[in-house]
TORKOL-4160 file (C-alpha; in steps of 0.2 Angstrom, whole numbers, padded with zeros to 4 digits, m for minus):
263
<pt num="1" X="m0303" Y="0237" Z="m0254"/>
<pt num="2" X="m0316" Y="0230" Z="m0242"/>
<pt num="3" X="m0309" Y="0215" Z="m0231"/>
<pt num="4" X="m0323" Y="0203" Z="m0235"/>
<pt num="5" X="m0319" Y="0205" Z="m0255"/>
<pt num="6" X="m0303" Y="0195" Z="m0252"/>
<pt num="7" X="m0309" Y="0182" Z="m0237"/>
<pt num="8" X="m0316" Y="0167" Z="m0242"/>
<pt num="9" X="m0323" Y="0156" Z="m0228"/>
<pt num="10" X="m0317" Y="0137" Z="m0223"/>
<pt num="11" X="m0324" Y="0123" Z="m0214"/>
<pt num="12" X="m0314" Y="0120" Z="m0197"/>
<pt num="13" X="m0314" Y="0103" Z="m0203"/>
<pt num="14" X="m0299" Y="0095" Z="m0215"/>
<pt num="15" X="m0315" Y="0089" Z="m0229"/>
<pt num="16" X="m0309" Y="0106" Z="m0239"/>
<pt num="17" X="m0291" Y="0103" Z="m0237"/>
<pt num="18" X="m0289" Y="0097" Z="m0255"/>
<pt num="19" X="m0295" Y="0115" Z="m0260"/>
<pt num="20" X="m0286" Y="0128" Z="m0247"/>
<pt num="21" X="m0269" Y="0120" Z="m0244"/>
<pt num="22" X="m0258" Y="0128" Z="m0253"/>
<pt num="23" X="m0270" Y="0142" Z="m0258"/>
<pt num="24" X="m0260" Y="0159" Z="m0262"/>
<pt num="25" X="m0256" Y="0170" Z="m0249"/>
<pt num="26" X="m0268" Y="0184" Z="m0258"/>
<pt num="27" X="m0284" Y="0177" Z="m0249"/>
<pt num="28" X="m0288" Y="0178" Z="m0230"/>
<pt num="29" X="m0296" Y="0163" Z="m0225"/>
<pt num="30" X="m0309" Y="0163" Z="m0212"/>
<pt num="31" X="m0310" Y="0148" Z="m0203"/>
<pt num="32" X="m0328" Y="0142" Z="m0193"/>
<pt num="33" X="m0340" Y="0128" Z="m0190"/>
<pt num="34" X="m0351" Y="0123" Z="m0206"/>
<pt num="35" X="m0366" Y="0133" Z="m0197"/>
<pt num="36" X="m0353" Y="0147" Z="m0191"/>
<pt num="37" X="m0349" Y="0151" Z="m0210"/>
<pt num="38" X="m0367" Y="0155" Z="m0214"/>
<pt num="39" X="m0368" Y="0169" Z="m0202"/>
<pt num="40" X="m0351" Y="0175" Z="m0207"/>
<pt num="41" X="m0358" Y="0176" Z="m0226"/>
<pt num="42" X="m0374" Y="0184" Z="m0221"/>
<pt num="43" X="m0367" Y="0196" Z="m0212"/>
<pt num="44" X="m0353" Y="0201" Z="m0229"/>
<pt num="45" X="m0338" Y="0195" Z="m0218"/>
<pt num="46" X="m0330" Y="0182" Z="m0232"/>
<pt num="47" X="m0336" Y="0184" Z="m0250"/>
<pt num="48" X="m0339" Y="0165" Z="m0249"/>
<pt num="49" X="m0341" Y="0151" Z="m0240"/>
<pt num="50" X="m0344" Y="0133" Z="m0239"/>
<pt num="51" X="m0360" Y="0132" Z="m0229"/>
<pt num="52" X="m0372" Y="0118" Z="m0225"/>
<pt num="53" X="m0385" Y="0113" Z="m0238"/>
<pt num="54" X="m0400" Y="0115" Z="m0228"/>
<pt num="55" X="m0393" Y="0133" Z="m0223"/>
<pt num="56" X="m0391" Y="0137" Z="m0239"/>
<pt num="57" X="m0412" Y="0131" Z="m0243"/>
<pt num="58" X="m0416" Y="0142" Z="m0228"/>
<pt num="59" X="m0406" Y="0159" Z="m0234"/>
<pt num="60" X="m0411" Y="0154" Z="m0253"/>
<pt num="61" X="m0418" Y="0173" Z="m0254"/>
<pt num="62" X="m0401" Y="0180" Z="m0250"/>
<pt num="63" X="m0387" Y="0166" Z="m0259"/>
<pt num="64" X="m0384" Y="0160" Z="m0273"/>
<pt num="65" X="m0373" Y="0143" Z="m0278"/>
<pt num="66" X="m0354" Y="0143" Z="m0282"/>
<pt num="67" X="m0355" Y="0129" Z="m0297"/>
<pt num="68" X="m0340" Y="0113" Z="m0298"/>
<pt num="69" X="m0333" Y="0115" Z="m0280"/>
<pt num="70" X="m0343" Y="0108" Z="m0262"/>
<pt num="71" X="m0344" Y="0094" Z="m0249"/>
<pt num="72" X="m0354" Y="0079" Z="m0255"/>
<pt num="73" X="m0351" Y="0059" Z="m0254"/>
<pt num="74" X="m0357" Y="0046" Z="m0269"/>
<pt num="75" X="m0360" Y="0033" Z="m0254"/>
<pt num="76" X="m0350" Y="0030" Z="m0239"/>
<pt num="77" X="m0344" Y="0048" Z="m0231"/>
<pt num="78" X="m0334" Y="0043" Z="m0216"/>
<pt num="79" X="m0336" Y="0059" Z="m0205"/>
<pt num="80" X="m0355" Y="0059" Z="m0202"/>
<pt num="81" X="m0360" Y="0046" Z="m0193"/>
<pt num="82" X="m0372" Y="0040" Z="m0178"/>
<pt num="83" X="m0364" Y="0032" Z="m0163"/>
<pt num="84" X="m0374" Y="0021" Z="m0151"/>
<pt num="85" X="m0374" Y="0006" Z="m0141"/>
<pt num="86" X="m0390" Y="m0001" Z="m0146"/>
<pt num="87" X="m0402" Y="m0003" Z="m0164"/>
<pt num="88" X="m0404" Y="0010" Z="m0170"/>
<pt num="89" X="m0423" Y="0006" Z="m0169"/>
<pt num="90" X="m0421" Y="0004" Z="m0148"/>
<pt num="91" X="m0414" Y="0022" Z="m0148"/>
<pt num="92" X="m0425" Y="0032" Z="m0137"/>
<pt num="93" X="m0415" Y="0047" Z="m0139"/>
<pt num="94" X="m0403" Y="0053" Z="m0149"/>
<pt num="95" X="m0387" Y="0067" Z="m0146"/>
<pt num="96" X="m0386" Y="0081" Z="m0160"/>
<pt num="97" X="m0372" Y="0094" Z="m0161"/>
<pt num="98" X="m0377" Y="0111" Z="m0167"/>
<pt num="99" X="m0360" Y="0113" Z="m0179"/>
<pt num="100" X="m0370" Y="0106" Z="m0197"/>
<pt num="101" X="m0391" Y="0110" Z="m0200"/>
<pt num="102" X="m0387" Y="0097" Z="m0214"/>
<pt num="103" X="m0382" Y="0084" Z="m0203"/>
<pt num="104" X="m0398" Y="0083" Z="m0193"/>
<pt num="105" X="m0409" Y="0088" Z="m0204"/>
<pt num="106" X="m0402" Y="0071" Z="m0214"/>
<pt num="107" X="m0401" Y="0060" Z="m0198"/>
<pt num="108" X="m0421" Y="0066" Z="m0195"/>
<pt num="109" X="m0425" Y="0061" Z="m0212"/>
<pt num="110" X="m0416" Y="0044" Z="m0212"/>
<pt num="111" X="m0423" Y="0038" Z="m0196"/>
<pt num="112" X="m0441" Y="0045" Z="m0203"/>
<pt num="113" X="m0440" Y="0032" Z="m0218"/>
<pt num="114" X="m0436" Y="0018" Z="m0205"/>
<pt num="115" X="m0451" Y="0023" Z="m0193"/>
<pt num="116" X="m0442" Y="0027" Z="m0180"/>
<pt num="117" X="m0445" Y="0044" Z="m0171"/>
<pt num="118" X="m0431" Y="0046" Z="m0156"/>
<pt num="119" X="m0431" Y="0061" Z="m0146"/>
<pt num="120" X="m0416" Y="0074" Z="m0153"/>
<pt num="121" X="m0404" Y="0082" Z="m0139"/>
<pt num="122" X="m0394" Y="0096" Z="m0145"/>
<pt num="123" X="m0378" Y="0093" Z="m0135"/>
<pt num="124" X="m0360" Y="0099" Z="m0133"/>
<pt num="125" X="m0350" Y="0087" Z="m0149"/>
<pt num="126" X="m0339" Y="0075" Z="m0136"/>
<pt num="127" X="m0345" Y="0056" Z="m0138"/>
<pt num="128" X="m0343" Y="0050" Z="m0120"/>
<pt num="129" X="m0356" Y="0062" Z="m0113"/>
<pt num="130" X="m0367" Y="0064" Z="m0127"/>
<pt num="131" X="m0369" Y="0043" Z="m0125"/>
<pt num="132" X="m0369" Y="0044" Z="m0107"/>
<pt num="133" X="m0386" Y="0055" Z="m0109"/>
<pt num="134" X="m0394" Y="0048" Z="m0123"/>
<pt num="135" X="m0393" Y="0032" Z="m0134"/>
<pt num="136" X="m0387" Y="0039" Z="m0149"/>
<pt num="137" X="m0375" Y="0053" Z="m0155"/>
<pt num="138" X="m0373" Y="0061" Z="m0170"/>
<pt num="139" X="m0356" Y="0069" Z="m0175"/>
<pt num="140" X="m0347" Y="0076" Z="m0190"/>
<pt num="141" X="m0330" Y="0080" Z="m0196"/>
<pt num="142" X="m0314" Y="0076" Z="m0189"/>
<pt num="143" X="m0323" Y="0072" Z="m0171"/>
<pt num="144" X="m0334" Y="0059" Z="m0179"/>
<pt num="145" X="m0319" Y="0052" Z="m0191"/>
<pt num="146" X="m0309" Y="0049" Z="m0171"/>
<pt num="147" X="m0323" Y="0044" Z="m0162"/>
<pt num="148" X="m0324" Y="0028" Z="m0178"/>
<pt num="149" X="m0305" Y="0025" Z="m0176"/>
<pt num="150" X="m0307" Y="0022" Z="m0157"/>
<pt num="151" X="m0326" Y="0014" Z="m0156"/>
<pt num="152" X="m0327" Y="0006" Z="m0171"/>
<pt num="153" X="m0340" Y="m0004" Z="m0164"/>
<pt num="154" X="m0352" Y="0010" Z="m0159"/>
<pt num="155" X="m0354" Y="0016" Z="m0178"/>
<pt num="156" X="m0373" Y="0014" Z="m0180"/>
<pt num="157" X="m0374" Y="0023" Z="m0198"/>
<pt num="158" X="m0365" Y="0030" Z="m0211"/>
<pt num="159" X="m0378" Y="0045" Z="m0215"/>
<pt num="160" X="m0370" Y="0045" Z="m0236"/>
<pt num="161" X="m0371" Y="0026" Z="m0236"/>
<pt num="162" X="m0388" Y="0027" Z="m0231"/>
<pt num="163" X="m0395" Y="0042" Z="m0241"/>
<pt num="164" X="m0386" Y="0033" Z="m0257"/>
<pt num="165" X="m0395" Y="0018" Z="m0252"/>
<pt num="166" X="m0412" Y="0025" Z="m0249"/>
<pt num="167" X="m0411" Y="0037" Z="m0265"/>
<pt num="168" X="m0399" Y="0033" Z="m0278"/>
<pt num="169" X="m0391" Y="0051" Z="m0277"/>
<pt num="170" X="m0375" Y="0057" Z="m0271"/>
<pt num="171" X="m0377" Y="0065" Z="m0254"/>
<pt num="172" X="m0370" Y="0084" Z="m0255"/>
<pt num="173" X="m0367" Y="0091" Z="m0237"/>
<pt num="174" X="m0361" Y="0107" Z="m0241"/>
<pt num="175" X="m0361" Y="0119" Z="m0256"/>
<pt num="176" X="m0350" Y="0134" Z="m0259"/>
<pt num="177" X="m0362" Y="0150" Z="m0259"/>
<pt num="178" X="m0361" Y="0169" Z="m0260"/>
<pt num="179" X="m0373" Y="0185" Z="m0257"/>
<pt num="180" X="m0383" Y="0190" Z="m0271"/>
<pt num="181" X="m0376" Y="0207" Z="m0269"/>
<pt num="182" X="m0357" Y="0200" Z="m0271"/>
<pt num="183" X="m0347" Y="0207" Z="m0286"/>
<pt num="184" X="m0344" Y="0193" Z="m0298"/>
<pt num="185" X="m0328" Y="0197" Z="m0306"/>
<pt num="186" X="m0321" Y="0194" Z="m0286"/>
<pt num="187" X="m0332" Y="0179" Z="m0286"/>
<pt num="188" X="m0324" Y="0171" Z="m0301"/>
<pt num="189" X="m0306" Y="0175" Z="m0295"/>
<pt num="190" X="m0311" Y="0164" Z="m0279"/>
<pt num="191" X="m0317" Y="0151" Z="m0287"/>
<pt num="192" X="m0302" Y="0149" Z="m0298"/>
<pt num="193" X="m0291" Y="0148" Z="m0286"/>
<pt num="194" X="m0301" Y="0133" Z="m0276"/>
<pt num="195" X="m0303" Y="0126" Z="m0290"/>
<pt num="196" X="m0283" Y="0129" Z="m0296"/>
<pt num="197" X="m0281" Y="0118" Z="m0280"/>
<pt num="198" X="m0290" Y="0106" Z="m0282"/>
<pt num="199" X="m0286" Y="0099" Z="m0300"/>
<pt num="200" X="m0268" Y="0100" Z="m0293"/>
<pt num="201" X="m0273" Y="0088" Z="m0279"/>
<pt num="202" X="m0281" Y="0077" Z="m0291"/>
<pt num="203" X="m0267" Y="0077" Z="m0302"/>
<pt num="204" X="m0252" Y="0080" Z="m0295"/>
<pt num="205" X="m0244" Y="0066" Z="m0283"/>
<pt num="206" X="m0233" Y="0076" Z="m0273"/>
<pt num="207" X="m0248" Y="0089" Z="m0268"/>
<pt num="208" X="m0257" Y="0074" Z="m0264"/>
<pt num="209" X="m0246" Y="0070" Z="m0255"/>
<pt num="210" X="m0242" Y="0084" Z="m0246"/>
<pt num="211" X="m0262" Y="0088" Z="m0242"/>
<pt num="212" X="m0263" Y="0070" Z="m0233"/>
<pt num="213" X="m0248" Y="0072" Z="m0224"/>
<pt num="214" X="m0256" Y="0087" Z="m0217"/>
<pt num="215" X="m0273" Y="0080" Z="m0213"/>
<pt num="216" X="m0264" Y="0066" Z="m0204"/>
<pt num="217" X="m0254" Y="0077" Z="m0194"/>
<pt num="218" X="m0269" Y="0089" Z="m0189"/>
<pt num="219" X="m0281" Y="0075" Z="m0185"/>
<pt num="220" X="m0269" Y="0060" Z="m0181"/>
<pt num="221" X="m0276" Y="0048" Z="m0190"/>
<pt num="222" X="m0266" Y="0036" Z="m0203"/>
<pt num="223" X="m0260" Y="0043" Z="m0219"/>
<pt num="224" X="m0270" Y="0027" Z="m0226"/>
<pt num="225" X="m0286" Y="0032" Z="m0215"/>
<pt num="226" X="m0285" Y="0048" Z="m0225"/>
<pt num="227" X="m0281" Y="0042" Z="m0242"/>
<pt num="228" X="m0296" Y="0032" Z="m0240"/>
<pt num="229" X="m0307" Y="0046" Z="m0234"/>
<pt num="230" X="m0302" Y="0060" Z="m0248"/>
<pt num="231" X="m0311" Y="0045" Z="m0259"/>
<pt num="232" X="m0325" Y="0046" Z="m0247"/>
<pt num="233" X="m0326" Y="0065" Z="m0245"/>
<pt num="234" X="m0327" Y="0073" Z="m0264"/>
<pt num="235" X="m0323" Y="0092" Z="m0263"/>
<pt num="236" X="m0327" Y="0091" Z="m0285"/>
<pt num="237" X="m0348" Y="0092" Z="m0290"/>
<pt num="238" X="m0353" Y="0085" Z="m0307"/>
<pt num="239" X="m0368" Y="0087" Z="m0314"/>
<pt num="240" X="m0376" Y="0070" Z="m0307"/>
<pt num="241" X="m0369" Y="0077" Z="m0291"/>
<pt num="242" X="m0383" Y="0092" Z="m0290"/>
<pt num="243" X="m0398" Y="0080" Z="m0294"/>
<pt num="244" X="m0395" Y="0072" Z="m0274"/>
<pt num="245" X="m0393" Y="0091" Z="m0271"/>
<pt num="246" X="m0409" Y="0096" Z="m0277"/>
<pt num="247" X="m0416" Y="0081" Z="m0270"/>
<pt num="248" X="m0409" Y="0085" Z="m0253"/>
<pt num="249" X="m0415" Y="0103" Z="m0254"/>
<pt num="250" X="m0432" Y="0097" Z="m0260"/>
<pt num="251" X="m0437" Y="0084" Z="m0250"/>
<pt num="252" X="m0428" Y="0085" Z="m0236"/>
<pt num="253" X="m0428" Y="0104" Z="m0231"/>
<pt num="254" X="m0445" Y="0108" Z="m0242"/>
<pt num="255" X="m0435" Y="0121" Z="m0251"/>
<pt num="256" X="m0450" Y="0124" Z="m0267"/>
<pt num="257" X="m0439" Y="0138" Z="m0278"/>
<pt num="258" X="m0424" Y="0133" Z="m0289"/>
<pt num="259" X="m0407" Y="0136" Z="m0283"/>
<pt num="260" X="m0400" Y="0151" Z="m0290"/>
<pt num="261" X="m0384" Y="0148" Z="m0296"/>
<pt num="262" X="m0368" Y="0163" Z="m0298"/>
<pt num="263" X="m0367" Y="0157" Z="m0316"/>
């Protein structure tokens, strides 16, 4: 059996812990940046992935959707944020990292519907620098979760809280996606076993438990930082969930087909 056919691909971030920890020793897990994993998909080295949204409305041609299971907010997300040291309207430029398409595509809208048009810098993800250069910074993940822990004050936006505010919807940041070509029995098996793990973690205490413990330890923040932040981050997608996908991907990232979905 081809390798990719039992590699599935993960975030290098700890917002999928509730679905890979613990997830049987049958699966290689390939382990990238958001943006990373889409290139590994495309080129057939996992069988799927959780990619950024807007990656997924660029490739659309190529991948389809892995229904129930993705990276999304219903408000307040906690690990993509915009850091500065003035308004946000005062910012002249702006830090991006090159880690999440999403991300920035979100952070161009946003500052789009509050008329202000700042000059993007794609720069290396550290906080100091990127605020040394310019007068805002964008970051993700477990970079962006430290960098609110130590400058609380610099936090300048939420980007859920203010794509909940300025549509309604929930704000999906990543989906779960496969090749068109991929064989859908494997497919089905993969997504089982995320989604095995993920009603344990919403049901059973101890592998709660045992999934916070972990996150704490890899990114050293509070076990209550992180029982708060696997409220913010929600790995599970319900149907009110794809609306603010569809929205994204419409709106946001121009994408004029329907999403085609596995099953």
């Amino acid at each position: 059996m081809e390798t990719w056919k039992s590699t599935i691909g993960r975030v290098s971030f700890i917002n999928c812990d509730p679905l890979f920890h613990g997830l049987g020793n049958e699966w290689n897990i390939l382990s990238a940046p958001p943006s990373w994993l889409t290139g590994h998909l495309l080129r057939n080295d996992c069988l799927m992935a959780p990619i950024p949204a807007a990656d997924f409305a660029d490739n659309c041609d190529e991948l389809m959707l892995i229904p129930d299971i993705g990276i999304s907010s219903r408000g307040e997300v906690g690990s993509v944020l915009l850091f500065g040291d003035r308004k946000i309207e005062d910012m002249r430029d702006v830090a991006i990292p090159s880690d999440s398409s999403t991300s920035v595509r979100l952070l161009e809208y946003l500052l789009k519907v509050r008329g202000c048009d700042p000059r993007l810098v794609l720069m290396g993800p550290d906080l100091d620098t990127m605020l040394d250069r310019c007068d805002g910074a964008l970051l993700i993940g477990d970079r962006a979760l430290s960098a609110a822990r130590e400058y609380p004050g610099r936090v300048r936006m939420d980007l859920g809280t203010s794509w909940m505010e300025h549509t309604g919807n929930t704000m999906v940041f990543g989906v779960f996606a496969a090749r068109k070509d991929t064989p859908l029995d494997k497919l089905k098996l993969a997504h089982s076993a995320l989604v095995e793990r993920l009603i344990q973690f919403e049901t059973d205490l101890s592998v709660r438990s045992e999934v916070i413990e972990s996150s704490a330890e890899k990114t050293g923040q509070s076990h209550e930082r992180i029982q708060r932040y696997f409220g913010e981050v929600i790995n599970r997608l319900e149907r009110d969930d794809l609306e603010g996908l569809e929205r994204f991907l419409e709106s946001v990232c121009g994408m004029k087909s329907t999403p085609v979905r596995a099953w």
